[in-house]
Backbone bond lengths (Angstrom), bond angles and torsions (degrees), N, CA, C in turn:
res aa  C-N    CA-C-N  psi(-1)  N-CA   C-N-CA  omega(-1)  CA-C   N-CA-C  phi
1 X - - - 1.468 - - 1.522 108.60 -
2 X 1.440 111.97 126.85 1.530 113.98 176.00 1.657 127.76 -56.72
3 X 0.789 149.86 118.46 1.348 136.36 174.54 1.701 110.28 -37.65
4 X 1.683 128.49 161.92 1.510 113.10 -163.89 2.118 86.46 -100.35
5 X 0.939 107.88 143.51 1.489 134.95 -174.13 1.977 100.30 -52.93
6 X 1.232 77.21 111.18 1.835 96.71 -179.19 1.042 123.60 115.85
7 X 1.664 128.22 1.24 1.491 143.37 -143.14 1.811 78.66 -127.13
8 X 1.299 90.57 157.55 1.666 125.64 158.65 1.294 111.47 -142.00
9 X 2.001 69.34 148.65 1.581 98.06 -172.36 1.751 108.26 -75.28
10 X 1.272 99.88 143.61 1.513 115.41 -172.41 1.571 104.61 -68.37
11 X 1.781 102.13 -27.21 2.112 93.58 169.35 1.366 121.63 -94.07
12 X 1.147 101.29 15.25 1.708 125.37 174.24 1.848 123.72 -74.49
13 X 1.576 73.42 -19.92 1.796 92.14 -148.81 1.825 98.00 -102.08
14 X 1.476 127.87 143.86 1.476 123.22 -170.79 1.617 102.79 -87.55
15 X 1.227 116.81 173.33 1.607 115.09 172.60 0.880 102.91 -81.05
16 X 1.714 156.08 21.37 1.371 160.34 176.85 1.605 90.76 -90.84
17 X 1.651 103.36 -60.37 1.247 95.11 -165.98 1.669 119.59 -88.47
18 X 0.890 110.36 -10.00 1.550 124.32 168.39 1.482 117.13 -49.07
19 X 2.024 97.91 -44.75 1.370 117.61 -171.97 1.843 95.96 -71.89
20 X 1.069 119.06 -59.31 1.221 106.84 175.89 1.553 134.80 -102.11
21 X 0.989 115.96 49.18 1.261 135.41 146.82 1.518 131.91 -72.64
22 X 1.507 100.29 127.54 1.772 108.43 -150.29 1.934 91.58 -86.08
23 X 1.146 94.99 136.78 1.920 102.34 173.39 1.241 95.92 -123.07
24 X 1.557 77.76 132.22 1.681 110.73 179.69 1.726 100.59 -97.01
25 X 1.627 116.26 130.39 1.268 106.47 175.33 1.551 113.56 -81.00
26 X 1.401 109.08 142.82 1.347 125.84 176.49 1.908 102.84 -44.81
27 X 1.235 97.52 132.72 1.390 112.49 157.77 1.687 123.58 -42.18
28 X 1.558 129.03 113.49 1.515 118.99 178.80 1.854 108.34 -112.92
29 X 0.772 106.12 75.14 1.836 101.13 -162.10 1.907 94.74 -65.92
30 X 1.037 113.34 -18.25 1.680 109.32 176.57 1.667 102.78 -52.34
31 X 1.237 94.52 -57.74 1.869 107.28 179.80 1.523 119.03 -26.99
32 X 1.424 105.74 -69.01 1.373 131.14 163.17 1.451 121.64 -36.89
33 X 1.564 104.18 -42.23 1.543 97.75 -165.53 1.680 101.64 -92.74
34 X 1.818 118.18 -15.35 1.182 105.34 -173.69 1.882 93.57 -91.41
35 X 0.728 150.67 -0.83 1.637 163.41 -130.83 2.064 81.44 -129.58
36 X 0.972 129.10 -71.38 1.094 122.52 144.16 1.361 147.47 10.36
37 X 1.402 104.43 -76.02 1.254 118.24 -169.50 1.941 96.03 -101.97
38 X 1.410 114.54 -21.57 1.623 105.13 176.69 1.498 96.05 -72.72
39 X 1.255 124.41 -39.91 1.820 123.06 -158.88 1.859 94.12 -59.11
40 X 1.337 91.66 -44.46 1.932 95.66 -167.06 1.738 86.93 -71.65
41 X 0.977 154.72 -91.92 1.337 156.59 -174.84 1.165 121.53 -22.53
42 X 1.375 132.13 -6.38 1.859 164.71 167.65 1.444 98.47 -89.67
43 X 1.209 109.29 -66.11 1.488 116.69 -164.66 1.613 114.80 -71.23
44 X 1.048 108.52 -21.56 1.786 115.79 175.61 1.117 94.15 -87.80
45 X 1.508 129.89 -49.94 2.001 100.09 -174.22 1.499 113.94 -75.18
46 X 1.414 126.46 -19.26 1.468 118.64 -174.99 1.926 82.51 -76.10
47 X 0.857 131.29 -50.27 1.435 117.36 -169.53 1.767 117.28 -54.57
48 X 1.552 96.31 -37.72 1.356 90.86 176.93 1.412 113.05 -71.68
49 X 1.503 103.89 -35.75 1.677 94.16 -171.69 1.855 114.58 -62.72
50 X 0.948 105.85 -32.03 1.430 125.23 -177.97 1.492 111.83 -59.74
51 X 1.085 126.81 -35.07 1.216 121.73 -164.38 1.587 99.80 -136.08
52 X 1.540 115.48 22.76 1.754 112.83 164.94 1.650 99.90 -112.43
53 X 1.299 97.52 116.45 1.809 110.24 -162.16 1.737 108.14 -78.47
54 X 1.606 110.10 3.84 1.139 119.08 167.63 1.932 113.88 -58.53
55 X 1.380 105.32 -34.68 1.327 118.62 -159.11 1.833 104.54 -72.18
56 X 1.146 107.55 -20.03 1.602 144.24 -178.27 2.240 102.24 42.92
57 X 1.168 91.67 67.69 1.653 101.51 173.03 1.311 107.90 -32.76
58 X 1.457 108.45 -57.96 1.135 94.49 -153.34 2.392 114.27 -90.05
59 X 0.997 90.64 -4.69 1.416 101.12 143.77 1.393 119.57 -68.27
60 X 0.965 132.10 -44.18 1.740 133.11 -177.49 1.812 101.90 -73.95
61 X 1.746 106.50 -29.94 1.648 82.58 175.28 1.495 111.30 -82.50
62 X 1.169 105.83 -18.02 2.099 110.01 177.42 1.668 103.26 -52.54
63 X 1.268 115.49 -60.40 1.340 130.41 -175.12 1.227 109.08 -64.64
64 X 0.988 145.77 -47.36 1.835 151.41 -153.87 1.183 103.87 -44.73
65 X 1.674 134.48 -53.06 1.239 145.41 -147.15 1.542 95.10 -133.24
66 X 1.204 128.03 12.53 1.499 113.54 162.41 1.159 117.75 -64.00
67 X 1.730 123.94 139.73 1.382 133.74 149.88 1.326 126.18 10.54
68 X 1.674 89.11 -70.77 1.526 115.89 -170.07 1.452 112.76 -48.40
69 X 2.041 87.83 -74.02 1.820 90.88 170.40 1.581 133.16 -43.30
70 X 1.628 115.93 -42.71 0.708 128.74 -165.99 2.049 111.34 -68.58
71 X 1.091 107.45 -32.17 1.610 118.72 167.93 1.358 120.38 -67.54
72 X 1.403 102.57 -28.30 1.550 114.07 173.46 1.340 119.91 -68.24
73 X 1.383 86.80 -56.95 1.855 88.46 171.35 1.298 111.66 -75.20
74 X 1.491 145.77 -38.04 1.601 120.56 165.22 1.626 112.86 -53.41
75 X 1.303 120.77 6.24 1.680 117.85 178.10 1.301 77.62 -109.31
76 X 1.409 161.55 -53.53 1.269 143.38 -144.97 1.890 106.91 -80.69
77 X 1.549 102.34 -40.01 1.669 105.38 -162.33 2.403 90.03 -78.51
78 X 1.462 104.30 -49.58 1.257 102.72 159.12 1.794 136.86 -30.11
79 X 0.741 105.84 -55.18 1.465 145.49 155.72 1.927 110.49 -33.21
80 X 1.290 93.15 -102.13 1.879 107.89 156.38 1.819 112.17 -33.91
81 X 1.953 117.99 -50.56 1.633 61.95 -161.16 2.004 79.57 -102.91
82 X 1.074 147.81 60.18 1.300 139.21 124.02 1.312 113.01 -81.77
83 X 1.178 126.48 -21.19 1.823 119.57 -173.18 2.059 90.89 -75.53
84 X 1.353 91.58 -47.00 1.467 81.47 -156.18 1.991 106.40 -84.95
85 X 0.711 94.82 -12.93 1.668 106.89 159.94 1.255 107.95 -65.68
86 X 1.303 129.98 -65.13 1.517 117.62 166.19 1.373 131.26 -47.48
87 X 1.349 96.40 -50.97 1.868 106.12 179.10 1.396 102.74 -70.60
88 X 0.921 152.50 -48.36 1.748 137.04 143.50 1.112 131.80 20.19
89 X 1.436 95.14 -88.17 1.395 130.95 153.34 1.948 126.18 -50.16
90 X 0.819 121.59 -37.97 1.213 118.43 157.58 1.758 105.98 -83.21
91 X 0.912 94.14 -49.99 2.088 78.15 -170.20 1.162 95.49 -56.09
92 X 1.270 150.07 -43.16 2.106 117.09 -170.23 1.407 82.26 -80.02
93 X 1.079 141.64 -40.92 1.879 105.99 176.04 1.182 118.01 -39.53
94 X 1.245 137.95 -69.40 1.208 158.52 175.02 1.520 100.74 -37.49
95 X 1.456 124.76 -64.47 1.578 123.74 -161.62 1.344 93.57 -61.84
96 X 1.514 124.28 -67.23 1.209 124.88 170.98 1.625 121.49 -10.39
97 X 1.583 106.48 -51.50 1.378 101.07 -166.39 1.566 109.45 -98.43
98 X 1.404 117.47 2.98 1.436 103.35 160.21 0.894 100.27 -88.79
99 X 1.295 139.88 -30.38 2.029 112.80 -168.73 1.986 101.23 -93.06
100 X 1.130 125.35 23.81 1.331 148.06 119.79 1.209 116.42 9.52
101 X 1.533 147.46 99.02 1.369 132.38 166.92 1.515 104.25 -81.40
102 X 1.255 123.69 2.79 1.883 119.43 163.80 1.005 109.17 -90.23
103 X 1.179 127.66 114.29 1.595 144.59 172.18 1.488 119.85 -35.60
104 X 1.381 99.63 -53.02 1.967 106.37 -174.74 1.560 96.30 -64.15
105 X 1.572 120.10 -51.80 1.649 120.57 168.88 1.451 111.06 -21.77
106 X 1.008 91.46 -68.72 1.458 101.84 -162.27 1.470 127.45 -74.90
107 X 1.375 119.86 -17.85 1.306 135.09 -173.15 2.008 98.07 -88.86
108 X 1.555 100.15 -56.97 1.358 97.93 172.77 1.899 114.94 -64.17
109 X 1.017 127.07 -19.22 1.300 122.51 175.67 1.827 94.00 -72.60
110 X 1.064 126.08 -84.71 1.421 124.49 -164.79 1.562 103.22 -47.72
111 X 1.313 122.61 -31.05 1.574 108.58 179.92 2.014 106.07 -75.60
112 X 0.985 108.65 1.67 1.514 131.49 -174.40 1.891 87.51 -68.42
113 X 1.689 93.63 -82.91 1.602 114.97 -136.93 1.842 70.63 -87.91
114 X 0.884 141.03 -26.46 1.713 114.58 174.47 1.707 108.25 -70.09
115 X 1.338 113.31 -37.94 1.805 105.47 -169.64 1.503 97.04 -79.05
116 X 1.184 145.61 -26.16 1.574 151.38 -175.81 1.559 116.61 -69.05
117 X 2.168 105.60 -49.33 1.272 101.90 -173.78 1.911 109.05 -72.91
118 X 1.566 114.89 -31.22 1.317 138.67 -158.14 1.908 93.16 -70.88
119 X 1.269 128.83 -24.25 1.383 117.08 -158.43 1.979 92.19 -105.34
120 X 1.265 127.12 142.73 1.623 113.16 170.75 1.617 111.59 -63.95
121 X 1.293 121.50 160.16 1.268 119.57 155.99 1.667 112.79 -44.77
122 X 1.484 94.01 -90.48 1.796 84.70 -174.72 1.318 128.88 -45.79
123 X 1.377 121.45 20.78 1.732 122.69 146.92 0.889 112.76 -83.64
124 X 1.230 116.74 -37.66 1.577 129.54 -163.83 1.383 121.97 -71.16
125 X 1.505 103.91 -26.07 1.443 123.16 179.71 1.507 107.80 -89.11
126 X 1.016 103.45 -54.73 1.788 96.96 170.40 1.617 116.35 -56.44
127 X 1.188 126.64 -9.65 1.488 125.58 -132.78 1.845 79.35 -115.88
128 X 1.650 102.46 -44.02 1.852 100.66 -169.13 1.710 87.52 -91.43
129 X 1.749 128.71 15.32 1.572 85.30 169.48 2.238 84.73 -114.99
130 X 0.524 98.99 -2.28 1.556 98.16 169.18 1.425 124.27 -60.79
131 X 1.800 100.80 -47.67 1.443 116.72 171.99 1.460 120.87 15.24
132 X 1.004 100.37 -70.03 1.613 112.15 -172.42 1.620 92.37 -43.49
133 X 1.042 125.41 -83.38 1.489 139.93 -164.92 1.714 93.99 -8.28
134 X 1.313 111.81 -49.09 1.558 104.42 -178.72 1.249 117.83 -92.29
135 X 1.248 121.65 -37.26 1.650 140.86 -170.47 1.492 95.69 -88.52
136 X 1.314 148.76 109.94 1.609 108.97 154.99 1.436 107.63 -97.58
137 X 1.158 122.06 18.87 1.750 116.72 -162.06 1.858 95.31 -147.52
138 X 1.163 122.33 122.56 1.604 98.38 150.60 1.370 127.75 -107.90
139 X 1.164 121.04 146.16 1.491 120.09 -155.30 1.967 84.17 -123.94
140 X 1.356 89.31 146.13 1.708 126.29 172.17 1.223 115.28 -103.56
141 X 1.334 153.59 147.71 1.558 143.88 164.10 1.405 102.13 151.55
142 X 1.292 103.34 -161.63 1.524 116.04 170.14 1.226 130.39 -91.95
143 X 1.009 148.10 144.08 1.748 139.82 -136.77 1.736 75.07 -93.46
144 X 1.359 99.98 153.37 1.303 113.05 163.28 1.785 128.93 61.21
145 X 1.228 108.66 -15.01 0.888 130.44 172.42 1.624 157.88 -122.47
146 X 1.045 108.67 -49.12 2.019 121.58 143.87 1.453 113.08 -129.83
147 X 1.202 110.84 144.91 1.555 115.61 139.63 1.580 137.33 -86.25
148 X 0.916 129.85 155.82 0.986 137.63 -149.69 1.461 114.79 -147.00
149 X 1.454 127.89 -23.63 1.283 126.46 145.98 1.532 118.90 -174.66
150 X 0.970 132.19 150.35 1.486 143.88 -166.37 1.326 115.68 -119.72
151 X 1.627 122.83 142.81 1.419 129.82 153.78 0.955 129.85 -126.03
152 X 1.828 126.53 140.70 1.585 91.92 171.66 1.422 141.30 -80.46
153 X 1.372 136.73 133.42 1.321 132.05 -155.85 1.138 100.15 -48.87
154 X 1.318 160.07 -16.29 1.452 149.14 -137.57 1.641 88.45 -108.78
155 X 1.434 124.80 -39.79 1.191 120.37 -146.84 1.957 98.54 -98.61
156 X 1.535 105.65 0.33 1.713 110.00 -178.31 1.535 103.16 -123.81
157 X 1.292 108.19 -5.46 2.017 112.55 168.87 0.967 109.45 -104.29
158 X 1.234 165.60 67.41 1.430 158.80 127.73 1.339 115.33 -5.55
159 X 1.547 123.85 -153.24 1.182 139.79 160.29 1.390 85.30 -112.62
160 X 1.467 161.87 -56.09 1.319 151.91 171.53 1.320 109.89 -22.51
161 X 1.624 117.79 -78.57 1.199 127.16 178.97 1.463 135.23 -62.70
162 X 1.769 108.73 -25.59 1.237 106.88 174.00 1.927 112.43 -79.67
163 X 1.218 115.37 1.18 1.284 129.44 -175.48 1.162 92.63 -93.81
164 X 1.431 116.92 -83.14 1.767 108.74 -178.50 1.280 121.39 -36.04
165 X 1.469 129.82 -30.36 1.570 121.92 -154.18 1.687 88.72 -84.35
166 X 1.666 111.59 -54.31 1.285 107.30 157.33 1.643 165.79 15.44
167 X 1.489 96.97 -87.60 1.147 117.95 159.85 1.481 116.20 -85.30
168 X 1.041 107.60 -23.89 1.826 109.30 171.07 1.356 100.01 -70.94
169 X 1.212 142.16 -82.93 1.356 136.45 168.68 1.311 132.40 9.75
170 X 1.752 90.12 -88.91 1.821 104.69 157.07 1.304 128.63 -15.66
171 X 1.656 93.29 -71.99 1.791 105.09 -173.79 1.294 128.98 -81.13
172 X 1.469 100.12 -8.73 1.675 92.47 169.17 1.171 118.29 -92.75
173 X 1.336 126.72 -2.46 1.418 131.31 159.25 1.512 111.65 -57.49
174 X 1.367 105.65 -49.07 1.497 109.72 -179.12 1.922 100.84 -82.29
175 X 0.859 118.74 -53.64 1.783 110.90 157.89 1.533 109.68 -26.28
176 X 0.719 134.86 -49.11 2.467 144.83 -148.51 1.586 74.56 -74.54
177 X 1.668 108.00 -62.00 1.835 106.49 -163.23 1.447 107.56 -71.25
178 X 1.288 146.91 -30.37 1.476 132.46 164.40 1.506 126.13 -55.10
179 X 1.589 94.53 -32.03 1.766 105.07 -172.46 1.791 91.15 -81.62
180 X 1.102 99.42 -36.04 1.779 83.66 -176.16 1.251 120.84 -78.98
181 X 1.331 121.23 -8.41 1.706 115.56 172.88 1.552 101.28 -110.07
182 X 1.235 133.10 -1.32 1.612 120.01 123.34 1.548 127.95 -33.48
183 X 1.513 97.42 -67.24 1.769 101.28 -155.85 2.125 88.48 -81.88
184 X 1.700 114.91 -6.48 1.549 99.06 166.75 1.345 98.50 -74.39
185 X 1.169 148.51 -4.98 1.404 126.30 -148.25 1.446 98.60 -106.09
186 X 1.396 142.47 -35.40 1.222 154.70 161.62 1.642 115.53 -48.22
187 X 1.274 124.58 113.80 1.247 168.36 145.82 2.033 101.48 1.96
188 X 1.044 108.17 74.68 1.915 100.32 -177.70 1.608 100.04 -26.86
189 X 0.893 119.48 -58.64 1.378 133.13 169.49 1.320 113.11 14.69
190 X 1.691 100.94 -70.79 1.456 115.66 -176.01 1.121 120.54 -97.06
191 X 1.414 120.18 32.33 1.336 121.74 176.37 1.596 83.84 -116.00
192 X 1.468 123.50 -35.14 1.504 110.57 178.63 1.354 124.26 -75.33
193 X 1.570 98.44 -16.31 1.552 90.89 -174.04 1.895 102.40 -92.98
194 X 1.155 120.48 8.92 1.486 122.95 -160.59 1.590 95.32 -104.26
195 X 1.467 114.72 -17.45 1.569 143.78 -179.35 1.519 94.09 -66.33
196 X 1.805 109.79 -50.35 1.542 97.56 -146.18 1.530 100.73 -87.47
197 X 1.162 99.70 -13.21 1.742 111.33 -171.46 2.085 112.35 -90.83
198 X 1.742 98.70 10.50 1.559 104.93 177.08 1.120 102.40 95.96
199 X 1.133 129.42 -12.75 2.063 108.55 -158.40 1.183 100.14 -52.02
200 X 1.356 114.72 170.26 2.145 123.76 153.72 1.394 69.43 -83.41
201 X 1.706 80.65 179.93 1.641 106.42 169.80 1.526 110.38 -87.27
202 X 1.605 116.36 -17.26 1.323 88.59 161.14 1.411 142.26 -94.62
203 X 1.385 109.69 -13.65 1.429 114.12 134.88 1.139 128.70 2.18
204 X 1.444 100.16 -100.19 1.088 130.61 154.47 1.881 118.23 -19.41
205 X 1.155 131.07 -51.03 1.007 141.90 164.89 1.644 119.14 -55.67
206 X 1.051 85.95 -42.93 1.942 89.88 -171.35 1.379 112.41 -95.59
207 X 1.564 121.36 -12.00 1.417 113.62 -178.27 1.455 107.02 -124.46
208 X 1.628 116.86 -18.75 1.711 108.20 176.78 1.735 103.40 -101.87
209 X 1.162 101.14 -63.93 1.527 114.30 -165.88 1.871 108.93 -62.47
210 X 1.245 108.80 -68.60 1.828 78.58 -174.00 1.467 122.93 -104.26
211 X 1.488 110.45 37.72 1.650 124.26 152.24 1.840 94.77 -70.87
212 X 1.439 108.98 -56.15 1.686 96.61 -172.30 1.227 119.60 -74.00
213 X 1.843 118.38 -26.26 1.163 115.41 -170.49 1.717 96.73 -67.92
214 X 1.082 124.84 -9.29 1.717 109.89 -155.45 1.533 104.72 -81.90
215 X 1.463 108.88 -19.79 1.756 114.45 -173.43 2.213 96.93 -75.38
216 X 1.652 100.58 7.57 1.448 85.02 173.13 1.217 105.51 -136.83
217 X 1.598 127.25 18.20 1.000 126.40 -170.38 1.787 107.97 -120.65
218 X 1.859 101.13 -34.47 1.642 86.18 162.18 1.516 141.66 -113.14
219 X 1.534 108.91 51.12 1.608 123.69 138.97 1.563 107.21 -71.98
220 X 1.374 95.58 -59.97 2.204 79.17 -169.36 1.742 107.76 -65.96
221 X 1.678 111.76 -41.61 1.534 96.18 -179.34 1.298 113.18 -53.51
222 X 1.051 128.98 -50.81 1.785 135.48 -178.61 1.139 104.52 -50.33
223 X 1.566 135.58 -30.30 1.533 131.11 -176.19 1.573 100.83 -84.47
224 X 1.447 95.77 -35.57 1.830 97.60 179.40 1.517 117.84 -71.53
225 X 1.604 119.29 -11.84 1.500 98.27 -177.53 1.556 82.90 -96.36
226 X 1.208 125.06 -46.77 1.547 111.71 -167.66 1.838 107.94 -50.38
227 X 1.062 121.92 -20.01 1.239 127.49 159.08 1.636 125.13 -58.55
228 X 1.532 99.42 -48.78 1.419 109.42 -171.36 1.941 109.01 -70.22
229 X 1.544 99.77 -40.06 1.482 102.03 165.28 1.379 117.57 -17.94
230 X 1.612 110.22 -51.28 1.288 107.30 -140.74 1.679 102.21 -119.38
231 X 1.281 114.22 8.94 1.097 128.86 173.18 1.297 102.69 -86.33
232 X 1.943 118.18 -37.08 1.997 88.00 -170.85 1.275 102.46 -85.43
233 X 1.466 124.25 41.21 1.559 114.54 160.71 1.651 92.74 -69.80
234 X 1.270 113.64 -39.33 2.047 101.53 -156.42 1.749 98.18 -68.53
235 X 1.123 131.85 -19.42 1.629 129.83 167.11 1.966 116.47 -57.15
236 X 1.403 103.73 -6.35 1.286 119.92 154.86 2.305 125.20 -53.19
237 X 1.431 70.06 -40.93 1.786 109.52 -178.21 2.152 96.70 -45.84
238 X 1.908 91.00 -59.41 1.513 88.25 -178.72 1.801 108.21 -101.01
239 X 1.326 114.94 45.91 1.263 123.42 170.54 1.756 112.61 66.39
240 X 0.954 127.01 -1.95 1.488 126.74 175.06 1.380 111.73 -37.69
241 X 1.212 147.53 126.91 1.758 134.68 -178.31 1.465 93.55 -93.94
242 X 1.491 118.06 79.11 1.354 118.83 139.32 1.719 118.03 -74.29
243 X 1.166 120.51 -176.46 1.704 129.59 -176.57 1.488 96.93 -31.74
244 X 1.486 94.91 -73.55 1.349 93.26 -161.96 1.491 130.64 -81.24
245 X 1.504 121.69 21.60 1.210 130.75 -179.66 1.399 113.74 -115.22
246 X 1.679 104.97 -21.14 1.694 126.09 178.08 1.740 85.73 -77.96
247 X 1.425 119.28 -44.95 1.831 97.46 -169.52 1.639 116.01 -89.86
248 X 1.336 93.14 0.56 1.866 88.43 171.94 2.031 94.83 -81.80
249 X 1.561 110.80 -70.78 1.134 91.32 -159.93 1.787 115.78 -40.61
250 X 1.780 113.32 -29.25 1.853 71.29 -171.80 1.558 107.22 -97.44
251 X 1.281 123.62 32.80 1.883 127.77 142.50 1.094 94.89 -82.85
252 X 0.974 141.87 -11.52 1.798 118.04 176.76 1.476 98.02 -85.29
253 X 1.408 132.09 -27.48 1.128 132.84 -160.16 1.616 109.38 -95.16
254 X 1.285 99.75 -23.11 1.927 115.01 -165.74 1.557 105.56 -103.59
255 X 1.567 102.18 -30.02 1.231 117.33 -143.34 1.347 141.22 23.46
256 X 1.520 107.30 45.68 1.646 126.66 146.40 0.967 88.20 -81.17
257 X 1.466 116.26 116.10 1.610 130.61 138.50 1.496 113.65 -65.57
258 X 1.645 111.55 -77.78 1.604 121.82 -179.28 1.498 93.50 -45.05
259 X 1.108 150.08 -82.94 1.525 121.92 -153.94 1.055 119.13 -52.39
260 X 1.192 128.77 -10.48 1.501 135.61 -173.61 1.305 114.42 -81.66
261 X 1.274 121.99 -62.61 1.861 145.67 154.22 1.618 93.77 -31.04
262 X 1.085 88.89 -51.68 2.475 80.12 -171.65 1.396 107.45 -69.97
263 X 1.573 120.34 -31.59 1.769 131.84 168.68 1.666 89.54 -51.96
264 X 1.310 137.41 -84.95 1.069 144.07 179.52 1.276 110.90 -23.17
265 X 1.103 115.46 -75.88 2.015 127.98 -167.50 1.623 99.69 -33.70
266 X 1.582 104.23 -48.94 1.338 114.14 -136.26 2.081 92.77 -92.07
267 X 1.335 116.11 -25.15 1.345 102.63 158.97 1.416 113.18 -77.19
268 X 1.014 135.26 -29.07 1.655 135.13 -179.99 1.311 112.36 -54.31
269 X 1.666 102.77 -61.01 1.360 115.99 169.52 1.653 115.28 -39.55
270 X 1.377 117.36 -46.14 1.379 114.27 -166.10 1.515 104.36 -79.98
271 X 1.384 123.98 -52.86 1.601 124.50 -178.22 1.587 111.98 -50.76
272 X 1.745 102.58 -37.89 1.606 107.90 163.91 1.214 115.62 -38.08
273 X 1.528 114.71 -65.28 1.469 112.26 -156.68 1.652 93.05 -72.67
274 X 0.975 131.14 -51.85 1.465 114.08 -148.31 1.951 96.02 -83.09
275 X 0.845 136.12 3.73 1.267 149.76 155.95 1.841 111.36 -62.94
276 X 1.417 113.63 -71.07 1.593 116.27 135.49 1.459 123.81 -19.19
277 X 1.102 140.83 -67.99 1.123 138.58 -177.82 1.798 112.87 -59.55
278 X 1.281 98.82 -58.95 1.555 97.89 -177.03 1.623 99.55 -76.60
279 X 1.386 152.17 40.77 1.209 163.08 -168.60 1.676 91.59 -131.86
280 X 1.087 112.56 -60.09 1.961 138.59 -167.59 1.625 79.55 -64.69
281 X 1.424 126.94 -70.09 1.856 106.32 -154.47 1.083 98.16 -75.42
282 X 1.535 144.86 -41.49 1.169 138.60 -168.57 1.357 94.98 -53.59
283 X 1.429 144.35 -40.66 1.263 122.79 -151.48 1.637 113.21 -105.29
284 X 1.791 97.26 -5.91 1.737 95.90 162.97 1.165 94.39 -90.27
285 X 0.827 136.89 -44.91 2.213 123.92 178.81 1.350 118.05 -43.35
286 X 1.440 127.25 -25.25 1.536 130.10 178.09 1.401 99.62 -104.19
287 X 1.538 124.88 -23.40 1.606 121.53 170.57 1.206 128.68 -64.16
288 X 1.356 129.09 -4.50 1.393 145.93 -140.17 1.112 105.15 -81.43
289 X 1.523 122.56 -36.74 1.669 126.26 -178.94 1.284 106.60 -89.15
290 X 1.018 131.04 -26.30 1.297 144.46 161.63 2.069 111.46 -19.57
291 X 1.034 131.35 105.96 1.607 107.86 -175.57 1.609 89.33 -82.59
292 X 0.965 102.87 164.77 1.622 113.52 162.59 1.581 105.96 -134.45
């Protein structure tokens, strides 16, 4: 078969020009037509939602900026980053002590993040505001031997505190396992060569090892606080007026529920995104050595 008149042959052509030769991408009209039919399938539910007066908009703009809500969510964003500020902080304790050459370290760390991940949160939350039920006193001192001072559990568990102790708990179990497949991801290498050059090991820790481990540790933390956000909705459970416990009681009072849930969505939604964003620079700021 002849080639069609005006065309060249591709063994005609030098590797100069091969190398720069502009490619045009092939035509996908499938693309188009499903790109298409999602835009129209977008546009009918924002229309429906918009104009089905069930959804009651303009109740959700009364509510948006109320007091109420608005206290809720400084207890919810409050809330999130002390849980995860703590759990932080305990998970490289924890990671630390499973990769541990002391045995008891290490056995009690993994019996840690196995009894923590294995139980649900909302047990866990009911379970640290109950406390008392088993504890009624907590005592300070020396094991086995004096005390030294006492409280009563009722007056150091709240619904504040049994939430915080909580969610800190939980997540640093799952925190111990992110920090540790960070500090696996780093090269023994440079823990030996940081040896030959004097470091301590903690040195060593704070200026070689988890500057690099961190470019692998905050994708999952960043997925985990945007997670944790939305976890102290279940601290609702022991009445705490976070977001979403400040917009049930006043549907209990209005009884708009659905406008209430969309008051909710729509702060979640927003702390989400900008939670996302500072997730995105944090992770070009630790990417930087990174070549691409």
């Amino acid at each position: 078969m002849q080639p069609p008149a005006g065309s060249v042959s591709l063994n005609s052509l030098t590797d100069e020009q091969l190398a720069g030769a502009k490619l045009h991408p092939r035509g996908r009209p499938g693309t188009w037509v499903a790109a298409c039919v999602v835009t129209l399938v977008a546009l009918q539910v924002v229309y429906s939602m918009v104009n089905n007066s069930a959804f009651g908009w303009d109740v959700v703009g009364k509510y948006l900026f109320s007091p109420q809500v608005l206290t809720g969510l400084a207890t919810t964003i409050l809330l999130t980053i002390a849980s995860m500020t703590l759990a932080s902080i305990l998970g490289v304790v924890i990671a630390v002590s499973v990769v541990s050459r002391n045995p008891v370290l290490s056995t009690v760390a993994k019996g840690y993040i196995w009894f923590f991940r294995s139980i649900p949160l909302l047990v866990q939350i009911i379970f640290c505001y109950n406390f008392a039920a088993l504890y009624p006193k907590i005592l300070l001192g020396i094991p086995f031997l004096k005390t030294f001072y006492e409280v009563d559990t009722n007056q150091v568990i709240t619904t504040l505190s049994a939430s915080l102790i909580a969610l800190s708990l939980n997540e640093s179990a799952f925190m111990a396992e992110i920090v540790r497949s960070g500090l696996a991801s780093i090269d023994h290498g440079q823990r030996e060569a940081a040896r030959v050059l004097g470091m301590s090991s903690w040195v060593t820790f704070r200026r070689i090892i988890m500057p690099q481990a961190m470019r692998v540790i905050i994708p999952p933390m960043g997925n985990d606080t945007i997670a944790m956000l939305k976890y102290t909705s279940l601290v609702s459970v022991i009445a705490l007026p976070e977001l979403l416990y400040s917009t049930q009681l006043i549907s209990s009072r209005t009884f708009e529920v659905i406008p209430m849930l969309i008051v909710a969505s729509v702060w979640y939604f927003v702390v989400t995104t900008i939670l996302m964003f500072v997730q995105s620079k944090i992770e070009t700021r630790f990417s930087r050595s990174v070549a691409t």
